[in-house]
C-alpha positions in Angstrom: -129.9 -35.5 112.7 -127.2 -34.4 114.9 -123.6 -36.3 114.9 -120.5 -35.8 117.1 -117.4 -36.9 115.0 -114.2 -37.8 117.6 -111.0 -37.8 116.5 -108.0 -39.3 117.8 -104.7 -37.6 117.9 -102.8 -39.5 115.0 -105.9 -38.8 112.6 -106.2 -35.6 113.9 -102.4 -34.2 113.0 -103.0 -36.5 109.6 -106.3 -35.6 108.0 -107.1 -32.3 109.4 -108.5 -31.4 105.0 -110.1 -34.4 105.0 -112.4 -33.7 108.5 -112.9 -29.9 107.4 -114.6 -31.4 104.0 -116.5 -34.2 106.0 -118.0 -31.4 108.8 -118.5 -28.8 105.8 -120.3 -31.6 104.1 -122.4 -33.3 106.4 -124.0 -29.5 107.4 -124.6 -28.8 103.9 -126.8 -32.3 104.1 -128.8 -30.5 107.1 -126.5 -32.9 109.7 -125.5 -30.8 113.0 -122.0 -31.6 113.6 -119.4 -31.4 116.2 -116.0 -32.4 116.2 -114.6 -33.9 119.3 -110.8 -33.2 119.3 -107.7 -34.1 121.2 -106.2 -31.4 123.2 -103.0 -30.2 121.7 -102.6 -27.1 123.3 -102.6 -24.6 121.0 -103.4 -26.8 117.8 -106.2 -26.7 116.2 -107.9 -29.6 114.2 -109.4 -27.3 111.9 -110.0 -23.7 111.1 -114.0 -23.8 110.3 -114.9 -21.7 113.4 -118.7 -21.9 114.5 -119.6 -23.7 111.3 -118.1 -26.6 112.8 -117.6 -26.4 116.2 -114.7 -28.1 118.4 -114.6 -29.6 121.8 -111.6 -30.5 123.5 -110.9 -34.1 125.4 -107.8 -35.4 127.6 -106.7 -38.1 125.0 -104.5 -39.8 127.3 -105.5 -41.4 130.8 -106.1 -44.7 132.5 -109.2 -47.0 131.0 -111.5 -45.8 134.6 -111.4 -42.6 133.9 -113.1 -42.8 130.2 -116.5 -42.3 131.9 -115.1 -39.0 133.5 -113.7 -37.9 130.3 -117.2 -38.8 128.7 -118.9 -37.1 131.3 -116.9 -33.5 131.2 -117.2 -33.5 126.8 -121.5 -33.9 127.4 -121.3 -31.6 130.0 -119.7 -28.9 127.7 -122.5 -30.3 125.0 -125.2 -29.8 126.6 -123.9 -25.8 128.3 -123.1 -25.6 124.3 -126.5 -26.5 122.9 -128.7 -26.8 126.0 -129.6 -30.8 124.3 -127.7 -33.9 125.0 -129.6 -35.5 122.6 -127.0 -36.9 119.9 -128.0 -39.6 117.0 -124.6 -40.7 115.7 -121.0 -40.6 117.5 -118.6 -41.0 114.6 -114.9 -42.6 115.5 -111.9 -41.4 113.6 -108.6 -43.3 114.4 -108.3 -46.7 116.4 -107.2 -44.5 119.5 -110.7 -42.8 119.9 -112.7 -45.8 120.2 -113.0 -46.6 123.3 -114.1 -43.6 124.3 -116.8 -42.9 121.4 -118.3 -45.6 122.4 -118.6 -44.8 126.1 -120.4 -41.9 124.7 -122.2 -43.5 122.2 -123.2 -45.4 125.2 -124.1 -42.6 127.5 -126.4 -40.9 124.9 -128.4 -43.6 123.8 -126.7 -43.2 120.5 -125.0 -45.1 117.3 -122.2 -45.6 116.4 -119.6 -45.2 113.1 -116.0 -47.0 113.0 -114.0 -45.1 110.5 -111.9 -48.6 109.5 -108.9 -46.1 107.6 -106.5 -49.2 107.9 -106.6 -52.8 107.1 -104.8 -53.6 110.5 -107.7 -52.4 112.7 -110.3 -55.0 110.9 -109.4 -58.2 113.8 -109.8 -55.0 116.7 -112.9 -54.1 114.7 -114.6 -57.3 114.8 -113.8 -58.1 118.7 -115.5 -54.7 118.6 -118.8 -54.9 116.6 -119.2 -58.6 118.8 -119.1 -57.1 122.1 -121.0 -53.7 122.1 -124.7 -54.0 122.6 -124.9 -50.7 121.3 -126.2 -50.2 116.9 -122.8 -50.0 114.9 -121.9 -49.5 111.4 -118.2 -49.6 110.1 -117.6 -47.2 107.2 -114.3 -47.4 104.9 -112.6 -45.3 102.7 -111.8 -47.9 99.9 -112.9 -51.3 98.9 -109.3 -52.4 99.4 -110.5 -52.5 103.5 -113.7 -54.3 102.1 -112.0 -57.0 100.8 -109.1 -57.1 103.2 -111.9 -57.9 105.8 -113.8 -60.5 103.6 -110.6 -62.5 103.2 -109.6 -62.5 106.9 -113.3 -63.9 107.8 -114.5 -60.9 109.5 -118.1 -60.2 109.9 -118.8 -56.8 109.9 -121.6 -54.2 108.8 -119.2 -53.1 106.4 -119.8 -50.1 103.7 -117.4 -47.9 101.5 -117.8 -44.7 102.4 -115.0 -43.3 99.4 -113.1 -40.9 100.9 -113.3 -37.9 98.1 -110.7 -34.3 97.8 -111.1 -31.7 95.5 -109.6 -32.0 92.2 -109.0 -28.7 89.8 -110.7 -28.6 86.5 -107.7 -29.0 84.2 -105.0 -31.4 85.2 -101.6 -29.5 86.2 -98.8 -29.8 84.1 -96.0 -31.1 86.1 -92.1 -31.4 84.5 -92.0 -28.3 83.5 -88.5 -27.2 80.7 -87.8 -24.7 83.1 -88.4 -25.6 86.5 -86.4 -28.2 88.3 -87.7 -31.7 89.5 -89.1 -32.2 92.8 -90.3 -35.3 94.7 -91.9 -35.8 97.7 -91.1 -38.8 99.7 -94.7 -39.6 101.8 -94.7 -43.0 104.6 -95.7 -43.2 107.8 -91.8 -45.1 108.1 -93.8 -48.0 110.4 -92.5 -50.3 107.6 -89.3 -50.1 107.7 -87.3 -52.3 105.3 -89.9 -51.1 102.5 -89.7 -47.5 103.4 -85.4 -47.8 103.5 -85.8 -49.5 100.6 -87.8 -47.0 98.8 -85.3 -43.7 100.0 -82.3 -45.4 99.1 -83.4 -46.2 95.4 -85.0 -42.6 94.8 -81.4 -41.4 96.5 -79.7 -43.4 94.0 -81.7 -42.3 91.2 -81.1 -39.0 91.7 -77.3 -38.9 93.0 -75.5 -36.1 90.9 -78.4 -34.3 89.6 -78.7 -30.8 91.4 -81.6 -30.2 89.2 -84.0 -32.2 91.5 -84.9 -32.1 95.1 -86.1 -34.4 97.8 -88.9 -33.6 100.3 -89.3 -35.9 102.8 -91.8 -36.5 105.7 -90.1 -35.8 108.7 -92.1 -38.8 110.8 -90.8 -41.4 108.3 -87.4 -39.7 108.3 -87.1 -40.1 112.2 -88.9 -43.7 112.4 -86.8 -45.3 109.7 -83.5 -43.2 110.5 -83.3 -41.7 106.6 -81.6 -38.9 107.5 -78.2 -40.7 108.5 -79.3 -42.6 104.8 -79.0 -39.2 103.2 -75.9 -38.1 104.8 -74.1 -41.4 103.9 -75.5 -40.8 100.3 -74.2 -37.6 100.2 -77.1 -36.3 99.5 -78.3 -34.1 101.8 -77.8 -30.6 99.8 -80.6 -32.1 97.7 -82.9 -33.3 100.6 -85.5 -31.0 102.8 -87.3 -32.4 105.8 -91.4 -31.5 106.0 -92.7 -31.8 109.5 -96.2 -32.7 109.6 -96.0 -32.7 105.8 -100.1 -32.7 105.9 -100.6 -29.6 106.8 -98.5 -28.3 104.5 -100.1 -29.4 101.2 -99.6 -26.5 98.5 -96.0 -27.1 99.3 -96.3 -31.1 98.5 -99.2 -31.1 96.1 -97.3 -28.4 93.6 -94.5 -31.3 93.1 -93.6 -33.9 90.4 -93.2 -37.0 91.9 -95.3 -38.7 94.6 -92.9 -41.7 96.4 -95.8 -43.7 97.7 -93.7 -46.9 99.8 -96.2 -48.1 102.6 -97.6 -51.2 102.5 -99.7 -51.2 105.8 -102.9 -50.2 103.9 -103.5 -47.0 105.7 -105.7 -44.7 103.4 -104.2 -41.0 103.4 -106.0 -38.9 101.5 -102.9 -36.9 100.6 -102.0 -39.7 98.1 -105.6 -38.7 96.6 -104.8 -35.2 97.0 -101.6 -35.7 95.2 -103.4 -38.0 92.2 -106.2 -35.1 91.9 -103.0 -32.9 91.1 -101.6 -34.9 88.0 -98.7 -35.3 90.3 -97.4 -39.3 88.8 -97.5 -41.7 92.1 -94.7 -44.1 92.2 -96.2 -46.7 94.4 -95.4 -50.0 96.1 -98.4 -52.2 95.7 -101.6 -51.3 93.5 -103.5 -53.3 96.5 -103.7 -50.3 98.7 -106.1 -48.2 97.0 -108.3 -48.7 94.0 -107.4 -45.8 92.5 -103.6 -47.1 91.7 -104.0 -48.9 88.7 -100.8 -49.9 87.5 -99.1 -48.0 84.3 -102.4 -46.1 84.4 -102.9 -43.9 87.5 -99.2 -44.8 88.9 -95.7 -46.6 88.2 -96.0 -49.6 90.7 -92.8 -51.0 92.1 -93.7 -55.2 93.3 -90.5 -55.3 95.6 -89.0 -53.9 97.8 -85.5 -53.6 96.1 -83.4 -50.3 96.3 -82.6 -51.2 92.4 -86.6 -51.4 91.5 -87.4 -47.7 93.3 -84.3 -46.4 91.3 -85.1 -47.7 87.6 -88.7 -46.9 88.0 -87.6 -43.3 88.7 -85.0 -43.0 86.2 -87.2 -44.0 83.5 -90.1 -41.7 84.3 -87.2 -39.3 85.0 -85.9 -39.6 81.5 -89.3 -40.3 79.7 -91.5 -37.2 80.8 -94.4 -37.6 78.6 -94.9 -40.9 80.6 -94.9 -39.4 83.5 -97.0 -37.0 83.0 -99.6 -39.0 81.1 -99.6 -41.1 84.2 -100.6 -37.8 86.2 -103.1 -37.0 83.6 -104.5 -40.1 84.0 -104.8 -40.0 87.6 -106.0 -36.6 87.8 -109.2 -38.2 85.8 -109.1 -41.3 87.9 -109.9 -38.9 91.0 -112.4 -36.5 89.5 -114.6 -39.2 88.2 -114.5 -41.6 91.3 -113.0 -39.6 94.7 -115.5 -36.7 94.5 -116.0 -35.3 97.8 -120.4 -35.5 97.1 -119.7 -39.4 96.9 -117.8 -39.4 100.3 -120.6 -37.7 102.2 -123.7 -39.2 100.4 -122.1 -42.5 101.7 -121.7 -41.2 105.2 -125.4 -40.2 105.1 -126.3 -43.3 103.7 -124.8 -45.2 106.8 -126.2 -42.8 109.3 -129.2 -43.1 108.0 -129.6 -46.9 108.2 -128.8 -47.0 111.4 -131.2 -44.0 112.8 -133.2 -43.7 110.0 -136.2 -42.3 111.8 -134.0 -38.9 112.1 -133.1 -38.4 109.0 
């Protein structure tokens, strides 16, 4: 079997682990891949070489020139491998879509909706009604399963868990002689929950020089924090991240995961972070089933400065809490987010809809 996996520029700069695993995967099942990548210049989307090999696409143009852009990435295909035969085009972010499916189209092939947010399930449904061509929608949590059962979607739904790897003793995190560090993680799309969120964990922290603040720069930008901080007087203890995901050991070696979004995207640096016995301080268990609340994570219902601050102080001032809720969610992510599970369920899919190549 032989699948191209496109990627959209958003998912791209965000889950750059997360495809590496999925490609590295997949060929270890005896699936050819190729990734099919947004040109960012000089970026690139992973660092797997010929194991997984990358084609470059113009990611931005009007909706005529899709079959063009279609056209030019089988052209390189087929000079790569000599065969434009293809069994599965794979769609990763909302912004690829259209053109995965003019491919999908143009190879005679199937097609995969990555659904890695609960707002894509009414585009997703106009979607699977009006291609002729065999589709299958694969999600990273039940969370987007249900989300589409109670919005009266029809789809060919089926979790696909995303999975990361987890070490084999949980990490001990508030250490006596290290100071505390958070790390503030939202895409800042919600504002007034994000805003709310920074301003509590800047009050909880106000005056303690033994802690320190990473914060995604995206959010920071999107929901103005920075002018937040500076008002706070708290900028000695806050550091901006740019593109925070590709810089994981710095964020995953941390205390405190400050988890505010409530848009139901699925990041798998929250898993990441959870498979690190870092303690998640969340805003709604409903995101994910792997925040279970005052088991995996400290879950804060509204979206009050005052909640985000007491939650933190008290984990702040009872540590053996805190880190028995990283414990905890270390386990959570070992037993149920293995990376095995993730592509067995992607094979699984694949398989139902070609299943004569398999």
């Amino acid at each position: 079997m032989r699948a191209l996996l496109i990627v959209d520029r958003l998912f791209a700069q965000h889950e750059r682990a997360m495809l590496e695993r999925t490609s590295i995967g997949l060929l270890d099942e005896g699936i050819e891949t190729r990734l099919v990548v947004p040109d960012l210049g000089i970026f690139n989307t992973t660092k797997l070489g010929i194991l997984a090999p990358q084609i470059k696409y113009k990611d931005r143009g009007l909706a005529f020139t899709l079959k063009i852009r279609a056209a030019n990435i089988i052209r390189e295909l087929t000079s790569d491998r000599g065969s434009p035969d293809w069994d599965i085009v794979h769609a990763f972010g909302g912004q690829s879509w259209a053109l995965a499916h003019e491919l999908a189209k143009s190879l005679n092939a199937a097609m995969v909706l990555e659904l890695w947010r609960a707002g894509l399930i009414p585009r997703a449904t106009q979607f699977v009604k009006n291609t002729p061509l065999n589709c299958m929608i694969t999600a990273p949590d039940k969370t987007i399963v249900r989300a589409a059962i109670d919005s009266g979607a029809r789809l060919p739904i089926q979790v696909a868990p995303w999975g990361v790897p987890v070490p084999s003793v949980p990490r001990k995190i508030l250490r006596e002689d290290h100071g505390i560090s958070i790390v503030f993680q939202s895409s800042g799309r919600a504002k007034t929950e994000c805003t709310a969120a920074f301003d509590g964990i800047l009050d909880a922290i106000s005056g303690n020089d033994n802690i320190h603040f990473f914060v995604n720069l995206h959010a920071a930008q999107r929901s103005a924090l920075w002018s937040r901080a500076k008002k706070a007087n708290a900028l000695s203890q806050l550091t901006l991240i740019d593109k925070i995901e590709e810089q994981r050991d710095l964020a995953l070696n941390a205390d405190f995961l400050i988890y505010p979004d409530t848009i139901h995207e699925h990041r798998s640096l929250l898993y990441e972070a959870m498979g690190n016995a870092m303690c998640v301080i969340a805003s709604t268990a409903e995101q994910s089933t792997s925040l279970i609340e005052n088991e995996t994570a400290a879950i804060v219902h509204r979206a009050s400065p005052t909640q985000w601050s007491n939650t933190l102080k008290d984990l702040i001032s009872d540590k053996d809490r805190a880190r028995t809720l990283g414990t905890n969610a270390w386990a959570q992510i070992r037993d149920h987010r293995k990376v095995s599970t993730h592509i067995g369920a992607t094979v699984d899919a694949y398989s139902q809809l070609v299943p004569t190549a398999v």
